[in-house]
Backbone bond lengths (Angstrom), bond angles and torsions (degrees), N, CA, C in turn:
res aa  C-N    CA-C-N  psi(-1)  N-CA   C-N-CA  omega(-1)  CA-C   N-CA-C  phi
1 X - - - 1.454 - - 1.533 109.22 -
2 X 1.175 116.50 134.10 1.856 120.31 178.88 0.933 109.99 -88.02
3 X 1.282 123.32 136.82 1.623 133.30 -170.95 1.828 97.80 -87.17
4 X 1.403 103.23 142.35 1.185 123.19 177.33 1.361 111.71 -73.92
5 X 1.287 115.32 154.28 1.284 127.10 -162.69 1.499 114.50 -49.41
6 X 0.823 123.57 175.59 1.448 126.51 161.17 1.991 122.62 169.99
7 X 1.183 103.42 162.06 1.661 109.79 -162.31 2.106 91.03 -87.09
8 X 0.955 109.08 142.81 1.532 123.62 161.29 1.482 127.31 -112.28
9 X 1.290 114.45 97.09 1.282 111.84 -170.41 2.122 103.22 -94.24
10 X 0.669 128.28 138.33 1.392 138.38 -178.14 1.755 120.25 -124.20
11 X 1.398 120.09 70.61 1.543 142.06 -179.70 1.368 84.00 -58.01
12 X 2.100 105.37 152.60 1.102 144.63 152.52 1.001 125.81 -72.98
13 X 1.391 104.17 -47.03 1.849 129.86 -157.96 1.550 100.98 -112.15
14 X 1.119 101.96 174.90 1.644 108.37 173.87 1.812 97.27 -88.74
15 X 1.365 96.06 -71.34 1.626 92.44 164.17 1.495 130.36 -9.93
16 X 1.265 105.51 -58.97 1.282 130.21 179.48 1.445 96.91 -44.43
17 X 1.582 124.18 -82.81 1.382 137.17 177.14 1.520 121.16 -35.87
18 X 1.577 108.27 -49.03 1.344 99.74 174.85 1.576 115.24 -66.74
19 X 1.169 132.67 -17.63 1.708 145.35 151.97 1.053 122.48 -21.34
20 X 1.691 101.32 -66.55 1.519 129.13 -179.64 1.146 122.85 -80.45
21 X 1.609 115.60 0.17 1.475 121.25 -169.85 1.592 91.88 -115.61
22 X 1.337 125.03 -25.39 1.008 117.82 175.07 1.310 133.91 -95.76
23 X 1.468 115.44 23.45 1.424 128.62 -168.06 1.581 99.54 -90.18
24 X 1.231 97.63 154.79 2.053 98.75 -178.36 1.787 121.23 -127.63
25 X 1.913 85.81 38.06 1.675 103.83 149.91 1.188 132.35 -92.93
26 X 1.201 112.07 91.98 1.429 107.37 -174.19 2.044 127.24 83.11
27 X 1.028 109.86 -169.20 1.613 114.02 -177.07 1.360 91.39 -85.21
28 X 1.640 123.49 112.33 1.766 106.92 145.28 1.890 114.37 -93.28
29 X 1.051 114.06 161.49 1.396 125.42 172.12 1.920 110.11 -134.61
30 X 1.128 90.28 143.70 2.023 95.09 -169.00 1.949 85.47 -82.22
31 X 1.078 115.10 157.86 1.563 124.78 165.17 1.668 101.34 -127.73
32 X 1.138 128.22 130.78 1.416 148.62 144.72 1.720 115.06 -79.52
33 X 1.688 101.88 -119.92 1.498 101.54 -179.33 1.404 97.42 -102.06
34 X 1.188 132.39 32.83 1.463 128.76 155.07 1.691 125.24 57.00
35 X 1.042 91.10 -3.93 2.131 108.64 168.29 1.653 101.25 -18.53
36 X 1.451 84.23 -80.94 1.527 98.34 -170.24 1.746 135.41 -88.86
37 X 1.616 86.13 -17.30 1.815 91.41 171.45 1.319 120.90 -68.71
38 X 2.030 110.54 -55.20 1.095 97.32 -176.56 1.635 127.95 -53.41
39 X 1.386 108.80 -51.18 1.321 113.66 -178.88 1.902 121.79 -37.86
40 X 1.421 95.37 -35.91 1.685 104.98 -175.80 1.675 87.54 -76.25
41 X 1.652 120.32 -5.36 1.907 80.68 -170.32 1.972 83.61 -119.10
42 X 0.909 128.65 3.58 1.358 133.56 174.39 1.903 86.89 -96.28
43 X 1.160 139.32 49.23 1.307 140.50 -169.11 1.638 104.44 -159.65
44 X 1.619 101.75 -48.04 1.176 106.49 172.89 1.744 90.99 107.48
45 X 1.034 115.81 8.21 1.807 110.33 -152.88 2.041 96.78 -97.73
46 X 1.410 98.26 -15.07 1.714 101.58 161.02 1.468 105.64 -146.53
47 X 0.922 105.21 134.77 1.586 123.88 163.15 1.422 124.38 -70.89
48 X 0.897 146.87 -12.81 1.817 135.67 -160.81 1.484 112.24 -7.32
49 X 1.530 128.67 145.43 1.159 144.05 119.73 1.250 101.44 -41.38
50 X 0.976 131.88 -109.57 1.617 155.25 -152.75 1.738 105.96 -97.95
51 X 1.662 105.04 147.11 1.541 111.92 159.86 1.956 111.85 -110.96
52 X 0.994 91.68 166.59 1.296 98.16 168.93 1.107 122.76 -135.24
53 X 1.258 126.12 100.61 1.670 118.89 -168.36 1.470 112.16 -97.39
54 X 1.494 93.89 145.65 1.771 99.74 -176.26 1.612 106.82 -104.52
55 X 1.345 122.22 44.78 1.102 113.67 -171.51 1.541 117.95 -94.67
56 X 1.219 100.42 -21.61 1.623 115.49 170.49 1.565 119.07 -83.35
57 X 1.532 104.65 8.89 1.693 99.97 175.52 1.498 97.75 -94.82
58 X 1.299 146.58 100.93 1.273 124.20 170.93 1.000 132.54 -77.15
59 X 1.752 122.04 -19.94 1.572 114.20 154.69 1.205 119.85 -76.72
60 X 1.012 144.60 40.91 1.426 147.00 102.35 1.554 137.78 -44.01
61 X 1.649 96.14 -25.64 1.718 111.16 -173.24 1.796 85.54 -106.18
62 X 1.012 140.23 43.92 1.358 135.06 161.70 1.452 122.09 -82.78
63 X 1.376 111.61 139.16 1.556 104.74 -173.73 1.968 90.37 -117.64
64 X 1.413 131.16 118.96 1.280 105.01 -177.55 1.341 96.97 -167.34
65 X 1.551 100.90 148.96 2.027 107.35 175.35 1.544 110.54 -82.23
66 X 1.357 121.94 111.27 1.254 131.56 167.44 1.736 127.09 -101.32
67 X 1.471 95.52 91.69 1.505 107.01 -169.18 1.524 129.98 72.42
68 X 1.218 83.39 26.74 1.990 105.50 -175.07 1.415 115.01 78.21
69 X 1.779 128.06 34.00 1.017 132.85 123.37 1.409 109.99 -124.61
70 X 1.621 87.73 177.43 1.644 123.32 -168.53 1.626 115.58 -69.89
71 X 1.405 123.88 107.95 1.413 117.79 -167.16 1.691 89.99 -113.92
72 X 1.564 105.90 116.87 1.567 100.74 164.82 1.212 108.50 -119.23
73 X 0.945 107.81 130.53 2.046 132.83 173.42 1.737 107.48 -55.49
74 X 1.273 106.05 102.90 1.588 125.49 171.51 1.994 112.62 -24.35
75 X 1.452 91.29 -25.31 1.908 79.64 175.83 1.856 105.39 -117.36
76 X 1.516 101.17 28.03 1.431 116.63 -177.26 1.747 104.13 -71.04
77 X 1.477 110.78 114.88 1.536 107.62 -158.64 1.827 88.77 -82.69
78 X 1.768 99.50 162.06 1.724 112.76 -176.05 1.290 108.09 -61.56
79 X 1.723 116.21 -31.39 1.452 102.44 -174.97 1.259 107.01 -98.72
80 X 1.134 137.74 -3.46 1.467 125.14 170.39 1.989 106.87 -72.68
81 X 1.869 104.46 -43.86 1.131 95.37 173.82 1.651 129.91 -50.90
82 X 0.872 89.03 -40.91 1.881 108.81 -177.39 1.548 108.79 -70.18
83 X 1.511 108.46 -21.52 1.646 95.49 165.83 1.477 126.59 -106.17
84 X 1.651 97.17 1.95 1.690 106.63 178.89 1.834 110.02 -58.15
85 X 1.048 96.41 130.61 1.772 92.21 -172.74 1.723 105.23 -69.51
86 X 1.510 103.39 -29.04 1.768 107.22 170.31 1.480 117.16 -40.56
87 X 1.436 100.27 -58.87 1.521 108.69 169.50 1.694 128.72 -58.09
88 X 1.095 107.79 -51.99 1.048 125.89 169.94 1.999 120.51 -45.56
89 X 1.359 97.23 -37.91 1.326 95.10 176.64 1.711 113.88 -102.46
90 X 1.261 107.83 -31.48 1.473 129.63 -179.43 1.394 113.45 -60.82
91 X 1.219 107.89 -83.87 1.607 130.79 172.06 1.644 115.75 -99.02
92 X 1.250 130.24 64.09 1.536 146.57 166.30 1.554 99.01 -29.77
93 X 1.704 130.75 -63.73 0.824 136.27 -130.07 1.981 92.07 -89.80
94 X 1.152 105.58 -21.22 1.979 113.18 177.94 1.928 97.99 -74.60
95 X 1.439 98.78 -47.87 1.479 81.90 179.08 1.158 133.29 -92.33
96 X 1.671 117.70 -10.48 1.324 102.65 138.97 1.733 151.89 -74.07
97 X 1.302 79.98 6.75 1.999 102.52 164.51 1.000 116.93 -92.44
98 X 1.601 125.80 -41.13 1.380 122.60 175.56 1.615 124.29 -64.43
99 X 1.409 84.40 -23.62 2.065 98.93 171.92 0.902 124.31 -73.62
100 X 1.196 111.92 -19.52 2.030 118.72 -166.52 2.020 91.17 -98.93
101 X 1.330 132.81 9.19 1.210 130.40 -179.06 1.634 101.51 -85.16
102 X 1.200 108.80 111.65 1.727 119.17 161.39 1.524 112.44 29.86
103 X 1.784 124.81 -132.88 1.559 81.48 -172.12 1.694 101.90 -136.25
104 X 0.891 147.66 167.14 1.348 160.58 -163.47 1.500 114.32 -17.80
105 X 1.704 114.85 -53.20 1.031 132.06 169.89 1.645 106.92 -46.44
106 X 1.358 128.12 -70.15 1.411 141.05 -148.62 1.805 88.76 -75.78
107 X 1.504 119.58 -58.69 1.280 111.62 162.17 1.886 117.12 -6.88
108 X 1.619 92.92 -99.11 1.318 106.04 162.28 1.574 145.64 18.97
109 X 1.621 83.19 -71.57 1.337 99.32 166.74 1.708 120.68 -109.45
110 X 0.986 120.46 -31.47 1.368 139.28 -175.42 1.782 103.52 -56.55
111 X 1.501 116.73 121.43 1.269 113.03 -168.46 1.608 98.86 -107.00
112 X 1.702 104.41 160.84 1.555 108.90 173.32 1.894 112.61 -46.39
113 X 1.474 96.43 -64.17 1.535 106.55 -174.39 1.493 101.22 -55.36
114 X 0.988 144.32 -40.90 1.417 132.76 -165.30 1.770 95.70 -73.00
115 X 0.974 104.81 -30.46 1.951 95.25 -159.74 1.807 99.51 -79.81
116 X 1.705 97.71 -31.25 1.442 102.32 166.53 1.816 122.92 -46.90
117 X 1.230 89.55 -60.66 1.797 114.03 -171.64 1.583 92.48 -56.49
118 X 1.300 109.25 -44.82 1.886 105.67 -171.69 1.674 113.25 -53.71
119 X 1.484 106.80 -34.26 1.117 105.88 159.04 1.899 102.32 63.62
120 X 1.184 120.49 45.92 1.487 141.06 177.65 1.492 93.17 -95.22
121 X 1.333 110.84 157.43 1.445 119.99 -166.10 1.665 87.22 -109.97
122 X 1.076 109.58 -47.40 1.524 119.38 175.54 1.612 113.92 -63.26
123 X 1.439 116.13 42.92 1.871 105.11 178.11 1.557 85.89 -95.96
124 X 1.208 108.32 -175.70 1.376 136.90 162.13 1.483 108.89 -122.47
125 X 1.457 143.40 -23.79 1.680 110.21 161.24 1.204 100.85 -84.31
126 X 1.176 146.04 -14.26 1.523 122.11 -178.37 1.597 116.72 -57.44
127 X 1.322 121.31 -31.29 1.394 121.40 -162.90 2.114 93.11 -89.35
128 X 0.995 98.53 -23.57 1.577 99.41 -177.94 1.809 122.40 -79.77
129 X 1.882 92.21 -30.46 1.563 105.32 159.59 1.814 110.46 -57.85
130 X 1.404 88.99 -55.94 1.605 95.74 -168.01 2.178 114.47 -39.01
131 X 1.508 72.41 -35.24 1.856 79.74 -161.24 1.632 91.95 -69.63
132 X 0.950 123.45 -15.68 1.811 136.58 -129.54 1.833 88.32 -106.97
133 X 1.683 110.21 -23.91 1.614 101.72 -160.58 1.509 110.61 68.53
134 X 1.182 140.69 0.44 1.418 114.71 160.67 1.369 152.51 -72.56
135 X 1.726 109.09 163.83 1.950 104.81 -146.69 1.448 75.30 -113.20
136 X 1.470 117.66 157.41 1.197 116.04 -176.18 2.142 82.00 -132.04
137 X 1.730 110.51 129.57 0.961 141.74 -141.94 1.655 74.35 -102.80
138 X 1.697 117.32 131.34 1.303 134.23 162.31 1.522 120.87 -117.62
139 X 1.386 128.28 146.67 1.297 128.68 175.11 1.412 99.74 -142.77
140 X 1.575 96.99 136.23 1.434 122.20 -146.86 1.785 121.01 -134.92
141 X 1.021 152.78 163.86 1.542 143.84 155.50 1.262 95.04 -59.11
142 X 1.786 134.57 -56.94 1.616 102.64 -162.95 1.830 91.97 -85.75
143 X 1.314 123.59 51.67 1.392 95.64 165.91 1.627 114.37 121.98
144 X 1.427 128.91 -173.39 1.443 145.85 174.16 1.681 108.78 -94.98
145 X 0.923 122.06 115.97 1.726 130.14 166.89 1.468 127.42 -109.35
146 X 1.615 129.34 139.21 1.116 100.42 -172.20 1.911 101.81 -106.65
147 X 1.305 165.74 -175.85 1.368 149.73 141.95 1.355 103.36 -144.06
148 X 1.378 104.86 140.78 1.301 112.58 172.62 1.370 130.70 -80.32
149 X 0.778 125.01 130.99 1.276 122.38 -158.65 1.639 127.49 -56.06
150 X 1.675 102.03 -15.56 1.110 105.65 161.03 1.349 116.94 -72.29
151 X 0.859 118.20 4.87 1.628 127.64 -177.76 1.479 104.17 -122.69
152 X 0.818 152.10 48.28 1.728 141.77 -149.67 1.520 87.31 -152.21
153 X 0.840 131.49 -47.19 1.857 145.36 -141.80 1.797 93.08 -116.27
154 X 1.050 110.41 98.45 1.427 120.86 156.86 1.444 138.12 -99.92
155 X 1.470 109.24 -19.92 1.540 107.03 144.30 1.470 97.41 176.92
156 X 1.651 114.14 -156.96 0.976 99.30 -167.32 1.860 138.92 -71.04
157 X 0.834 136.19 113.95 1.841 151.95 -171.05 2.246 86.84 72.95
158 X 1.415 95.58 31.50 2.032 93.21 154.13 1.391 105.76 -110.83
159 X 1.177 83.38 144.83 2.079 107.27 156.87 1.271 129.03 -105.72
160 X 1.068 133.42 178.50 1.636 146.05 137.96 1.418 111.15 -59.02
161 X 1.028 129.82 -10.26 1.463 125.80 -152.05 2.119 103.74 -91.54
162 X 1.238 126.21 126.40 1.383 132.61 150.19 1.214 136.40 -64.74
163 X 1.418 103.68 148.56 1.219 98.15 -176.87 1.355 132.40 -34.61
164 X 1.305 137.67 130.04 1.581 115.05 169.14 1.582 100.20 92.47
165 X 1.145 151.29 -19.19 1.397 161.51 178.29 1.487 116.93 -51.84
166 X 0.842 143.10 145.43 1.423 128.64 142.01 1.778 120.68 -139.78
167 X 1.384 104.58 149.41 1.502 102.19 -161.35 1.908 104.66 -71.62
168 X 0.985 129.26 154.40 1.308 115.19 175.02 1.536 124.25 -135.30
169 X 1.130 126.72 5.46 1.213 166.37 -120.50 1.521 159.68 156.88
170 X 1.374 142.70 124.25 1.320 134.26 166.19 1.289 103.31 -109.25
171 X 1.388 104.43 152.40 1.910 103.18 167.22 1.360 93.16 -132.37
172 X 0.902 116.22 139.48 1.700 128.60 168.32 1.676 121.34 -115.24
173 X 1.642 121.44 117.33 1.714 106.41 -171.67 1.336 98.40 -79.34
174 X 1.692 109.23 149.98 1.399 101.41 162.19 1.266 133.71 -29.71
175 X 1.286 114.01 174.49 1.366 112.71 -160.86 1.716 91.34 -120.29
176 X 2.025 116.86 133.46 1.347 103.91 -177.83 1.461 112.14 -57.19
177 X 1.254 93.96 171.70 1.583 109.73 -173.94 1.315 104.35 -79.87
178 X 1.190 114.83 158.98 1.598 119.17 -176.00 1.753 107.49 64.15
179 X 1.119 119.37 27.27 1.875 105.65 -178.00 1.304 89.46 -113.11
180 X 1.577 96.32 150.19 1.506 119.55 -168.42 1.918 85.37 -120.37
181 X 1.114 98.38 163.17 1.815 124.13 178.93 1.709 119.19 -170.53
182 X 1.648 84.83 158.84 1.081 87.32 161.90 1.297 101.33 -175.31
183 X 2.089 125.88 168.62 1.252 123.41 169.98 1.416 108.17 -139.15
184 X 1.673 111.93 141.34 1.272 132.31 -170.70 1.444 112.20 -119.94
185 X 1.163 126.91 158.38 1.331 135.61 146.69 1.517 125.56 -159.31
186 X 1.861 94.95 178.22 1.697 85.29 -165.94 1.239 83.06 -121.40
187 X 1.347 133.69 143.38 1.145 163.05 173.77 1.886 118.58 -102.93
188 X 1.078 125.22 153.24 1.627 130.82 -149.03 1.720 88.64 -85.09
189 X 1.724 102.98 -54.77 1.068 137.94 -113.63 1.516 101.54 -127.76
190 X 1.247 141.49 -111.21 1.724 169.86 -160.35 1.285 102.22 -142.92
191 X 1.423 111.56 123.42 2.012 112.62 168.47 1.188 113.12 -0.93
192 X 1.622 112.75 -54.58 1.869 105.33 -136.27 1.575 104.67 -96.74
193 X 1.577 104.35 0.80 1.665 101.04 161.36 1.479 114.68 -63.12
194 X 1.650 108.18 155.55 1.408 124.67 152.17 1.745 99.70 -17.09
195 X 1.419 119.14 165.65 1.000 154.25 152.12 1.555 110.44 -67.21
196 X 1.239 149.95 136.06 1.385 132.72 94.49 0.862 145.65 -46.57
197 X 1.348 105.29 -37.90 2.432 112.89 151.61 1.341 93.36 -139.53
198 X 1.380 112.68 143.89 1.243 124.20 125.01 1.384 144.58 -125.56
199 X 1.795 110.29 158.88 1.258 92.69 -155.02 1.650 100.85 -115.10
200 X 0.872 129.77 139.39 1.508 138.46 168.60 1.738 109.00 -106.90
201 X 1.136 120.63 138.17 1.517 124.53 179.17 1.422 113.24 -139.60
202 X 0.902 131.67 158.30 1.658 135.11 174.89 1.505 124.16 -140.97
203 X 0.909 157.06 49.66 1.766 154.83 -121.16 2.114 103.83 -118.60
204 X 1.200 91.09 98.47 1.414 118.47 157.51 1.568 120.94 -32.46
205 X 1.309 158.64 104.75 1.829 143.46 176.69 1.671 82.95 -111.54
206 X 1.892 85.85 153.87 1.274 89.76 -170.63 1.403 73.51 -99.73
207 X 1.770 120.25 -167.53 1.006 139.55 162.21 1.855 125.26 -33.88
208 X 1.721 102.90 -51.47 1.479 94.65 160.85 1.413 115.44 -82.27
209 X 1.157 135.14 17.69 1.654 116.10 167.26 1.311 104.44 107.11
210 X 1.807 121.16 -0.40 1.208 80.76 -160.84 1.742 82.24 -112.64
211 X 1.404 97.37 179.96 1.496 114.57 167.38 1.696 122.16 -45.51
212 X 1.626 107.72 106.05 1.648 112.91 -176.49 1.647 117.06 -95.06
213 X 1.250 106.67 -35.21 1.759 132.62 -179.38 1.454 116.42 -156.58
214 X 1.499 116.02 103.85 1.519 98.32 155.53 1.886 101.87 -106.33
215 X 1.227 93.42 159.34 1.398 120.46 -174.10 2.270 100.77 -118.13
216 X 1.378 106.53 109.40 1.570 91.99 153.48 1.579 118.91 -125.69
217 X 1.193 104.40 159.90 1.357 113.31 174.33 1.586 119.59 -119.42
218 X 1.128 122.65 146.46 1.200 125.08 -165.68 1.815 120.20 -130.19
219 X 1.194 116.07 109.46 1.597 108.28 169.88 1.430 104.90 -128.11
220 X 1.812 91.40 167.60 1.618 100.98 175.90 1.930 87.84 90.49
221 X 1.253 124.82 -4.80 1.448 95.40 -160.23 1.816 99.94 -132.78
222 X 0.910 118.08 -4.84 1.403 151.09 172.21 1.541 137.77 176.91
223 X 1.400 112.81 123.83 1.530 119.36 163.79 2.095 105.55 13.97
């Protein structure tokens, strides 16, 4: 199916974007790595007037430790996250969520913030954020917001997010010392499908060994 026409606006600035997001011609929609937009508009299932691509913000695509947590940049793609060695040694349990996402290609392009904004019950980093405590960083007309991500997800393909908003960021706090993790799921089909559940876990030992905090997260299984 051919996607219907539409205007492409392409911002420098963040400024810039919140401009273009706030104009009141027509439907705009933000584009990232496009996973999930195009397909919904090659569907017919959204219309846009206009896109707005954030591809020219590059601190947005930042992978970086900010004050001894994990700051990832809202157009920070799954496979770059999953190969950042920060992640990789820091937070194990983000990059083994971001790996278990569909298959190399969609990785690739497919950004954290976009899979956030998609707001699918069926992701696999959402349940790994959840365990993780992360605030997912908003920029807005009235301003900068921070929400936690347990708060971010209001039901199914909802957010926290306002009109005119855009996400720009995750921060993740370290992870305590001594915590073990991991994330699973069961699939219908081949790995790189959706989830029907997934499970994210995180489990705390105190000093004697035993269990201090586990943390789980859950997608694919409710809102």
């Amino acid at each position: 199916m051919r996607l219907r026409p539409f205007q492409l606006a392409e911002p420098e600035t963040l400024a810039d974007a919140l401009a273009a997001l706030a104009r009141l011609d027509g439907e705009a929609r933000l584009i990232a790595g496009g996973t999930a937009l195009v397909p919904m508009m090659r569907l017919g299932l959204v219309k846009p007037d206009r896109l707005i691509s954030l591809h020219r913000l590059p601190a947005l695509a930042e992978i970086r430790m900010d004050d001894g947590a994990l700051l990832l940049g809202a157009m920070a793609t799954l496979a770059d996250i999953q190969r950042a060695r920060v992640v990789r040694e820091g937070w194990p349990l983000l990059a083994e969520a971001v790996h278990r996402v569909a298959s190399p290609a969609i990785r690739a392009s497919g950004t954290l913030g976009g899979n956030l904004c998609y707001a699918e019950a069926a992701s696999d980093p959402a349940p790994a954020l959840l365990c993780l405590e992360a605030e997912v960083r908003v920029a807005g007309p009235a301003g900068d917001r921070s929400v936690p991500v347990t708060r971010f997800f209001r039901g199914f393909y909802e957010t926290a997010l306002e009109p005119g908003e855009i996400v720009t960021a995750v921060r993740i706090p370290a992870v305590p010392p001594g915590a073990r993790s991991g994330y699973v799921k069961f699939t219908p089909r081949s790995s790189e499908d959706k989830p029907l559940v997934g499970v994210a876990a995180l489990i705390t030992l105190d000093a004697a060994g035993r269990c201090a905090e586990a943390r789980i997260g859950l997608g694919g299984a409710a809102p």
